[in-house]
N, C-alpha and C positions, 0 to 999 in steps of 0.2 A: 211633295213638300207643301205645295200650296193647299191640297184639301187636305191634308193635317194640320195646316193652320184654322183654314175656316172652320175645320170640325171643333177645334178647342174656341174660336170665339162662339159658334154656336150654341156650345156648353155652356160657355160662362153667361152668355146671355139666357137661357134656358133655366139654369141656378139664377140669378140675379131678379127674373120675373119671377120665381117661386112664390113672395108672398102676396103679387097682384092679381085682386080677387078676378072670380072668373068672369070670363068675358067683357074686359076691361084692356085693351091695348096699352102694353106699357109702351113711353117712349125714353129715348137713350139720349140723354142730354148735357154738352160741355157745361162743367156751373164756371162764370163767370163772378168774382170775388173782385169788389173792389179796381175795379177794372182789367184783374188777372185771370183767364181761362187757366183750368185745372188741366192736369194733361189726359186723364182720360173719361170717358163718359158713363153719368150714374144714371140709375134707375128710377123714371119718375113713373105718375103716372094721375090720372085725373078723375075725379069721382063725384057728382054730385056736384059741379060746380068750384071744388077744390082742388088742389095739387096734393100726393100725398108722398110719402118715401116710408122706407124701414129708418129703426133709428141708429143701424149702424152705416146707413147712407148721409144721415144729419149730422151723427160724429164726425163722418168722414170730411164736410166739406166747414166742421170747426166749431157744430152747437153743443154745448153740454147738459150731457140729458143725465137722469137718476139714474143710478146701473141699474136699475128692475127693469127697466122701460124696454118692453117687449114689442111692443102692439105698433102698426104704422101710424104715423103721424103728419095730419095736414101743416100745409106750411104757414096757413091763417092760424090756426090751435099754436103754432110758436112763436109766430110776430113775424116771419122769415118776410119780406118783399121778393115775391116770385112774376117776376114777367119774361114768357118764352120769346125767341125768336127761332121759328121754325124753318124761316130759311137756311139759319147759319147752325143749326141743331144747338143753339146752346141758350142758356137760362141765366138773366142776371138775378144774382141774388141780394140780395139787403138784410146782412143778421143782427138779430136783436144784440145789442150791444151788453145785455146784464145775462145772457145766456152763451158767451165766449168764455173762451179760457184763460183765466184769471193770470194776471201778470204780476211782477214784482220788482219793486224799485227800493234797491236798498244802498248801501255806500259800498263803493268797491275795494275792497279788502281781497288778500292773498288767504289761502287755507295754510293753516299753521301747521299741515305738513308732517314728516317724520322730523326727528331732530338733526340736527346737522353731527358730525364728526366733534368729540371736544378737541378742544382747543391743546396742540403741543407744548410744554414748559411750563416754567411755574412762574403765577401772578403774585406777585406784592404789592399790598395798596398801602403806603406808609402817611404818619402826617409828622412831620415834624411842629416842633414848636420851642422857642428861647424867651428868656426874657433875661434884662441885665437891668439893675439898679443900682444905687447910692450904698444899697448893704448890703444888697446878694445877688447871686447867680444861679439861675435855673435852666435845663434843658429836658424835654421829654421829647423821644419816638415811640409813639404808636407803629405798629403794625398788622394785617391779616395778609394770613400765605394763604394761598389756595394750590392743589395740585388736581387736575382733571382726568380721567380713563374713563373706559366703557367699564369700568367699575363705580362710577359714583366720582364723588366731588369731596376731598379731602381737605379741610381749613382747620387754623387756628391764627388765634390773635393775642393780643396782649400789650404790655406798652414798659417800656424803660424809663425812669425817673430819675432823676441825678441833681441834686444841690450842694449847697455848703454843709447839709448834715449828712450826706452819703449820697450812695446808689441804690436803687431798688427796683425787683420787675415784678410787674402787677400781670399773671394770666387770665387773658379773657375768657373766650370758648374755643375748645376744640372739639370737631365735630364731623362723621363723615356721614354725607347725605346722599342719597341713591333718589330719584326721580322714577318716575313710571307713565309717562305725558300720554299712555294710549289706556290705562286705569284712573288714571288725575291720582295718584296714591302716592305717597310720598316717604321713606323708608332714611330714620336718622339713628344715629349710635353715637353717643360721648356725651356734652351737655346740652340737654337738649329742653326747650320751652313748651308747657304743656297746662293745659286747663281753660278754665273760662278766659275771655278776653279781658275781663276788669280783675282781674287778678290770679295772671300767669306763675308758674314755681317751674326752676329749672333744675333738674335733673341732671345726676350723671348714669344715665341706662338709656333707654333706645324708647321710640318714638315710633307710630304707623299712621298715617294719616291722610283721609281723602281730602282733597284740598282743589277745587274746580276754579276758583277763584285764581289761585296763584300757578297754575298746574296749563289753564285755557282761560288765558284773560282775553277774549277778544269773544267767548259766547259769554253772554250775562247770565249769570247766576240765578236772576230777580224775573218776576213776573213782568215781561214787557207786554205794553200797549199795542192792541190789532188796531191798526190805521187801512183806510183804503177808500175805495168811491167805482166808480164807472166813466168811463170815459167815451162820449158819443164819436170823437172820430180821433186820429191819431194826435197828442200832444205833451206838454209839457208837464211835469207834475212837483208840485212845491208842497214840502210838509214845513209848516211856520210852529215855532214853541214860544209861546210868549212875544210873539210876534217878531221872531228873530229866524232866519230862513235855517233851517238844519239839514233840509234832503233835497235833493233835486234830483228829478230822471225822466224819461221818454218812454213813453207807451203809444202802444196803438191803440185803434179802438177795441174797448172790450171791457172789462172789469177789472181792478190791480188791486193790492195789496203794500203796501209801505211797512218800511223796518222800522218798528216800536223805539230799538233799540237808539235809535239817533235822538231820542228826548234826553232831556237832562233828568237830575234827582227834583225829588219834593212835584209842587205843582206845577202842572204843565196847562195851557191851555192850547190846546193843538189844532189850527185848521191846517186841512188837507184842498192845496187849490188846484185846478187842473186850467192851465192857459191853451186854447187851441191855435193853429197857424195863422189864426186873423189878428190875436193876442185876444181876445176876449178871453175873460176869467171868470171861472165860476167857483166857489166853495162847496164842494161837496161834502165836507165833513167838518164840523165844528164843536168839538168834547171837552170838556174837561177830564183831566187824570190824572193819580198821583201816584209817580213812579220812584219806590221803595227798593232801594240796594239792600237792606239789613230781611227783606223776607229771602225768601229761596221756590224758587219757581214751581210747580206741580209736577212732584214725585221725582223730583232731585233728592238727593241727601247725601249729608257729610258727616262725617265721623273722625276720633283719633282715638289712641290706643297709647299710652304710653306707662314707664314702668322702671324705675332707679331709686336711686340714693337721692335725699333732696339735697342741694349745695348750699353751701354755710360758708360765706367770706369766695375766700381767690380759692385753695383745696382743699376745702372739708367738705365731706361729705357726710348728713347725719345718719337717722331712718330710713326708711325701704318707704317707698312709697308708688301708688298706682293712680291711674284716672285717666278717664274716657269719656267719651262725650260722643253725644249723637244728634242730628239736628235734619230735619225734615220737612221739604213742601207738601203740603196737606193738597191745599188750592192754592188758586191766584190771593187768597184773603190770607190766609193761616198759614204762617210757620211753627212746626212744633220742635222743642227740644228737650233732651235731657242728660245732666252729668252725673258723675258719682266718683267718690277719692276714698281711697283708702290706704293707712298706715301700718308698720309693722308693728304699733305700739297699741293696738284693735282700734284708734279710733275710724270712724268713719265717715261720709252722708253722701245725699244723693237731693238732688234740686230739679225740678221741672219750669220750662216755662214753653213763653208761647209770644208771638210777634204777628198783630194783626194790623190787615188797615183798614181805617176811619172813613170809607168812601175816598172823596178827595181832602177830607182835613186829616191829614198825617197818622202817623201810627202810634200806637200803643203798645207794650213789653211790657209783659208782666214773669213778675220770677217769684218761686217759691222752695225752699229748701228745709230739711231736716240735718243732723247731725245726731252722733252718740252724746250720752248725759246728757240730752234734751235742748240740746241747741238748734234757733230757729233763724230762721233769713226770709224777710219781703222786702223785696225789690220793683219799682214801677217807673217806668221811662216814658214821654211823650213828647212826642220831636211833630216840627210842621215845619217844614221849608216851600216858601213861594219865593218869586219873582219882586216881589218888596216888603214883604214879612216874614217874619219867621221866630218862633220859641221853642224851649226845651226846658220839658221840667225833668226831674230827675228825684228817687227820694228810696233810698235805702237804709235798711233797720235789721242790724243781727244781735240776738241776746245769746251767749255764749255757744255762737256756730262755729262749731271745726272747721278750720282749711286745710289744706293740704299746702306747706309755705316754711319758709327758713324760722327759724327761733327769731330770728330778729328782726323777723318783717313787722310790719305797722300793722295794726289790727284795728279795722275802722268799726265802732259800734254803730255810728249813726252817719250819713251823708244824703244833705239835701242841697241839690243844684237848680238854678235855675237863667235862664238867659234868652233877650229878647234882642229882636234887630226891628225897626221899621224904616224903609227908603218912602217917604211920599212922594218924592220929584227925584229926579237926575243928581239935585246939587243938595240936596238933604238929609241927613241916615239921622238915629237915634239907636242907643244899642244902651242895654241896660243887662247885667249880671248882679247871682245874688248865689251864697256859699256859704255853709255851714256841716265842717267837717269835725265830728268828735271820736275821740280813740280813748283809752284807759287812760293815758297819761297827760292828755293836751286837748286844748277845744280850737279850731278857729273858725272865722265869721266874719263875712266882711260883703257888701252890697257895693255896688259901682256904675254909673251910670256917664252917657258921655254922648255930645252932639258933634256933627262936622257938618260943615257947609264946604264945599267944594264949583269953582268954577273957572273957566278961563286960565288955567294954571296955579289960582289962588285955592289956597285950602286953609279954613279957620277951625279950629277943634278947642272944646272946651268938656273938661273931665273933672268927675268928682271920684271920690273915692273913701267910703265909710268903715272904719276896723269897728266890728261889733263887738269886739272882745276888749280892747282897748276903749273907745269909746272915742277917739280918735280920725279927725277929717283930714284929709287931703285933696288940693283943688288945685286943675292945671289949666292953663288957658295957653295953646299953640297958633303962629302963623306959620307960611311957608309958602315959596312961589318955586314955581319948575318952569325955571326958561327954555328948557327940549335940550336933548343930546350931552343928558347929564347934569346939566346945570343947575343949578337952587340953592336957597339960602332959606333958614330957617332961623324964628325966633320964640322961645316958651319961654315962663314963667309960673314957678309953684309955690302955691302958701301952705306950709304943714305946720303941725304944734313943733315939731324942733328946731325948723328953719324957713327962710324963704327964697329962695333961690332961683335964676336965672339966668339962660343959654342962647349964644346966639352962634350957630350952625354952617358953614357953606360947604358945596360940593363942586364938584368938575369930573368930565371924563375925556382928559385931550389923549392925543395915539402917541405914542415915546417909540420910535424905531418899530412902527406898524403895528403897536401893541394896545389896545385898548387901555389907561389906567385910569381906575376910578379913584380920586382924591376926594377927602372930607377934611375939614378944618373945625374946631369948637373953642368956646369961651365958657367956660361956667361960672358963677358965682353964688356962694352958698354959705354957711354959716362956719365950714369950716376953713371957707378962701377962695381964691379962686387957682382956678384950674384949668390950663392950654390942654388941647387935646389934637391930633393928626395923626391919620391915618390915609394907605395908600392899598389898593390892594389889584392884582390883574390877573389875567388866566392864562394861559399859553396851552399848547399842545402836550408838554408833561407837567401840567397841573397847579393850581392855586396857591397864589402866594400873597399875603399880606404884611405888613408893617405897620407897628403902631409905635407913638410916644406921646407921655404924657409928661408935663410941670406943674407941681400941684405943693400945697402943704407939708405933704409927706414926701415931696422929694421929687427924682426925675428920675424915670426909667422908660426904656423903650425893650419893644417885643417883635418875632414875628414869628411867621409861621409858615410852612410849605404842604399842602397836601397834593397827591397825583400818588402814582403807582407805576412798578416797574414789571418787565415782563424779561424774566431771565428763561434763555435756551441754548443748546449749544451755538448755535447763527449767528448769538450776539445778544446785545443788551437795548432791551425797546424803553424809552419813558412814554408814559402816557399821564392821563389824566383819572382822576378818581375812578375807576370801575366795574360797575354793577357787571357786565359782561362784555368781554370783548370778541374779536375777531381775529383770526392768522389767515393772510388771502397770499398763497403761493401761485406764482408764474413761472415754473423752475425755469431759470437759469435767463431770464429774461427781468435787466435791470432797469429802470427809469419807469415803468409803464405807472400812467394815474391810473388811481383806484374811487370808485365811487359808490358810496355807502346812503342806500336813501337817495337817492342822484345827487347827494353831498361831493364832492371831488374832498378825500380827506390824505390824500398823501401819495406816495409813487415809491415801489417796489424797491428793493436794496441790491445790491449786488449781489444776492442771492436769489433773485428774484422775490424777496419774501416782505411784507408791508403787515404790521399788527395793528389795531385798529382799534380804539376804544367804547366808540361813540356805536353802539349797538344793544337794542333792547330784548332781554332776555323772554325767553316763551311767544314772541311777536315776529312772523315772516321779514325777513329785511328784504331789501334785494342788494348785491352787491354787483357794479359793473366794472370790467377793467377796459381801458381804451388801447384797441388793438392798431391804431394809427401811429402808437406810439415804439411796434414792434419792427424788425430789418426785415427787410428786404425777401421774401420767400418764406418769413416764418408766419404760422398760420396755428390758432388755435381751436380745439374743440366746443369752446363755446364761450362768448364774452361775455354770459349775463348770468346770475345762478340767486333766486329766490330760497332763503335758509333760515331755520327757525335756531337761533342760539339756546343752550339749556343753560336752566337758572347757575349761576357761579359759574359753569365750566367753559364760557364762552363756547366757540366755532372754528372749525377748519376747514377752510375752503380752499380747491384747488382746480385750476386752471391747465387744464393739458395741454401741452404744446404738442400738437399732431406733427408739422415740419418744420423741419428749419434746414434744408438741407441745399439749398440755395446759399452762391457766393455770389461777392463782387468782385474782380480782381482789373488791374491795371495793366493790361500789355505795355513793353517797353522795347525797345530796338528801332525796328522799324517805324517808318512814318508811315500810318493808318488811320487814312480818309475815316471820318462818320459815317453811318450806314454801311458799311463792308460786311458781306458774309462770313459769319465765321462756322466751322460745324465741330459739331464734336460726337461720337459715337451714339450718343444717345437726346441731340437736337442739334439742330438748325437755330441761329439765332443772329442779331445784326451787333457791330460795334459802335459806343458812343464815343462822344466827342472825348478828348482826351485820351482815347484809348479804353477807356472805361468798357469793362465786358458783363455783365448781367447773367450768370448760369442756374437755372432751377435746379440741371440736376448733374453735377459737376462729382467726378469720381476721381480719387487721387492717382495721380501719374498719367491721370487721361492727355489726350494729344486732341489742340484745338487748331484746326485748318484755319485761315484768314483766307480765303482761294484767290489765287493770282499775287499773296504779299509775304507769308510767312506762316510760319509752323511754332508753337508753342507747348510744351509740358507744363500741366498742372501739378503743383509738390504733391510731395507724398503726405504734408501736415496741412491742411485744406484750413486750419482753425477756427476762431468764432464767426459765427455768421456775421458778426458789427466788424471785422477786420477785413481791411481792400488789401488783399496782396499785390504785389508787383511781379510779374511773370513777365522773361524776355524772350520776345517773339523774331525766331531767325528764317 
């Protein structure tokens, strides 16, 4: 066995000298790393005054070479710091630190996973609302149902009216929506929303649609920023945006790379610092960049497809109508796209545009479109967002362009926007809009400008306001103080051509029976009188509730309102609060346990063991923990933690195994039985506590428990919940 071993080091040494030129001793050396020896020994060898190696020996011990790189390589030629010690056969090394392998420091995020199980029962998200006055009475419920399967996510909504002139119900949408979170494609039937973004037409026909945005909101869509530097020995690394800290992580020595992704929109000026263990700081990277949500990243693209009757009112549906859209990263600069609609009536068109950016001064969108009987559409946007300035101009023109849209939509001929913000200091903004919107039957136009000074809890604001159409000013001059935790008082004043009017304001938020409420109080005074105003409003576990009442000229009435949602199943009846998606977290049969959502503690299991859960964001990994300190005595679960992605509308079902429970407690009775007394039972050995108290993991009904030397006991035949201490008499 032994010269079968030295015969295979032989070999390996034999292969390993292969490319050391002839008559050249290689030698076999530990590489020492940062003061760690490697565990076995590489091939060097010395030539001419230099060290050399192959370069799958320089890989090997962590330098990054070009994959062509065939030929050996001295260790001066790489920067490498090579000094032997011959006694100890080993070689400490010093590797160039921009010839390592590249690290990366990004935020730590969960992978968004397969989708979780939908959620069992049906959700209603309802809002109520009343009002009662001097001469009438009103009540409206809104509602949306949702019902969830591994078939898709089935809703509708609508709302109940009811006055002194009758009752009435207005239907919103119904719509069933199927998800595809491993294509980003998204799959709707009934009324369904489709077209450009600046002006949607809803459908009753079906919908296909790639959608990465709504589908993976946690990769960005948009061309992110390459951040990174080098790091000469192991440290700290700080990416700053505007000089506000965004990332922070640990590397070693060697070269990194940082997630783009952690800058915010518009402009960003980004240093990358690296602090080493003494704290000295260096910047090694200092850019400007300007990071656009509205392009789409290089060689992304998104699509829809949809195809119905257009909707006219609550159920009419008129025309047959289609349209699709397509939209495409070119590059990091250029997004391109294109739509097109068409009718069963032949009308048609079809529009191009295209979203680039400006360097770091913001982007530009331009659009251009055709229609039948010669109708034409240009469209041009430019948007800049910084850190203390920011404009948007906007300026759209169609001479008799088809849409695809209800008869009674608004048909904008002309719309020119524009609006500006500038902060010079902390306690300074200025913000200025300007608006000129015309349609076939109406024109309006109006410009607006407005300063605030802000400090110390004091806020001064002063607004103008110009109707270009009217010819018409409006001017407001506002104070206001914020004393913290709710508190302020507020006082305005407005001069307009039909009155002049002003309001003096206060707030509070005290607890009423552990409950946060927010209170606001007003005065008005105006041309038409004056007018008391109060209002109360607070949130609870099943959902928002407000109150209002006014005393005014026209009389006195008060209002309020209730929104949250309820989650009906056989189990029983859950309230919650408004929700986009929820949770169902079972512990079968296991009641009281907390649950924790986001390491939130948001409630504790039911007698059923079952707890539904509101506060969970859909398409986004959650984690959800239950506390197993809170189970009896031998019951044990298969796992306390479970990371779960909710799908959009159909919430999550999560479930907790209970692997045992098959452990009692029971109370011997009869005899008097010292603490610590052996007691046995066929299947363990175990001691008694005080009181009698007996502890069994694995107790079997009618089993017979020894006390030895005291008494003899039977176990019932109904052993029951594991939370129940029976009493058993020991003779």
């Amino acid at each position: 066995m032994r010269g079968h071993a030295l015969a295979l080091l032989l070999l390996a040494a034999s292969s390993a000298s292969a490319a050391v030129p002839e008559g050249v001793a290689p030698a076999f050396l530990v590489p020492v790393i940062g003061g760690k020896a490697k565990a076995d020994p590489l091939t060097f060898w010395q030539q001419g005054g230099q060290w050399f190696a192959e370069p799958a020996t320089w890989r090997e011990v962590g330098l990054q070479l070009p994959p062509g790189q065939t030929d050996p390589m001295s260790a001066q030629a790489l920067g490498v710091g090579f000094a032997v010690d011959e006694a100890s056969a080993t070689v400490a090394l010093d590797l160039p630190a921009d010839r390592l392998k590249a690290q990366r420091v990004a935020r730590v995020r969960a992978e968004r996973g397969p989708i979780a199980p939908p959620a069992p029962g049906v959700l209603v998200n309802y809002s109520v609302a009343g009002m009662v006055s001097e001469q009438q009475q009103a009540l409206s419920l809104g509602h949306e149902v949702r019902k969830a399967g591994r078939w898709g996510v089935v809703s509708t909504s609508g709302q109940v009216n009811t006055d002194a002139s009758g009752t009435g119900y207005v239907r919103g949408v119904t719509r069933w929506q199927k998800d595809d979170p491993n294509r980003l494609v998204t799959y709707q039937a009934g009324d369904v929303f489709a077209g450009p973004s600046s002006s949607p037409v809803n459908l009753g026909g079906v919908r296909v649609a790639k959608d990465p945005r709504a589908l993976d909101p946690l990769t960005p869509t948009y061309p992110v920023p390459m951040l990174g530097g080098v790091a000469l020995d192991p440290a700290t690394v700080e990416v700053l945006a505007n000089r506000a800290r965004v990332l922070q992580g640990q590397v070693g020595k060697g070269p990194f790379t940082a997630d783009g992704s952690a800058l915010g929109a518009g402009a960003q000026q980004a240093q990358v610092v690296v602090r080493d263990p003494y704290g000295r700081e260096t910047v090694v990277s200092d850019q400007r960049f300007y990071v656009a949500p509205t392009l789409l990243r290089k060689g992304l693209t998104t699509w829809e497809v949809a195809a119905g009757r257009v909707r006219q009112g609550e159920s009419n549906y008129e025309a047959l109508g289609a349209t699709g859209s397509v939209a495409w990263g070119l590059n990091d600069r250029w997004s391109l796209r294109g739509t097109a609609q068409t009718s069963s009536n032949g009308k048609a068109n079809v529009a191009l545009g295209a979203t680039t950016v400006l360097g770091t001064y913001g982007t530009l969108d331009l659009e251009v479109g055709t229609s039948t009987q010669g109708g034409q559409r240009q469209a041009m946007a430019y948007d800049y967002r910084g850190p203390g300035f920011g404009v948007r101009l906007e300026h759209e023109r169609q001479q008799d362009y088809w849409r695809l849209r209800a008869s009674n939509a608004v048909e904008v001929e002309q719309r020119t926007r524009g609006s500006v913000f500038w902060r010079p200091t902390p306690q300074w903004s200025l913000r200025a809009s300007y608006s000129d919107v015309r349609t076939p039957r109406f024109r309006t136009a109006y410009a607006d400008a407005g300063l605030t000074w802000r400090g110390n809890g004091h806020t001064v604001a002063v607004s103008a306001l110009r109707d270009l159409e009217r010819k018409e000013t409006r001017v407001e001059v506002g104070y206001s103080y914020d004393f913290g935790r709710g508190k302020g008082v507020s006082v305005r004043a407005r001069q307009a051509p039909d009155a002049t009017a002003w309001a003096v304001q206060g707030r509070a938020r005290p607890t009423v029976l552990g409950t946060p409420v927010g209170l606001s109080a007003s005065v008005d005074e105006g041309a038409a009188g004056q007018t008391a105003r109060a209002n109360a409003n607070w949130t609870t576990r099943a959902g928002w509730a407000q109150i209002n009442a006014e005393q005014g000229p026209n009389g006195t009435w008060t209002s309020g309102s209730m929104t949250g949602a309820v989650h009906l199943e056989r189990q029983g009846v859950t309230f919650l609060g408004p929700a986009e998606s929820f949770a169902v977290v079972d512990v079968p049969g296991q009641a009281g346990v907390p649950v924790r959502v986001g390491g939130r503690l948001v409630g504790k299991t039911n007698a059923q063991g079952r707890l539904v859960v509101g506060e969970v964001t859909p398409m986004v990994p959650t984690e959800v923990r239950v506390d197993d300190r809170a189970l009896p005595l031998g019951t044990q679960l298969a796992e306390i933690e479970q990371t779960a992605t909710a799908g959009r509308q159909a919430g999550m079902h999560l479930t907790f195994p209970v692997l045992t429970e098959t452990a009692r407690t029971f109370r011997l009775t009869g005899s008097a039985i010292e603490a610590g007394m052996v007691a046995k039972t066929a299947t363990e050995t175990t001691q008694v506590g005080y009181d009698g108290v007996l502890y069994l993991e694995q107790p079997r009904p009618g089993q017979t428990v020894d006390v030895e030397g005291v008494c003899k006991a039977q176990l019932p035949a109904d052993l029951r919940a594991a939370q129940t201490v029976a009493e058993v008499a020991c003779r």
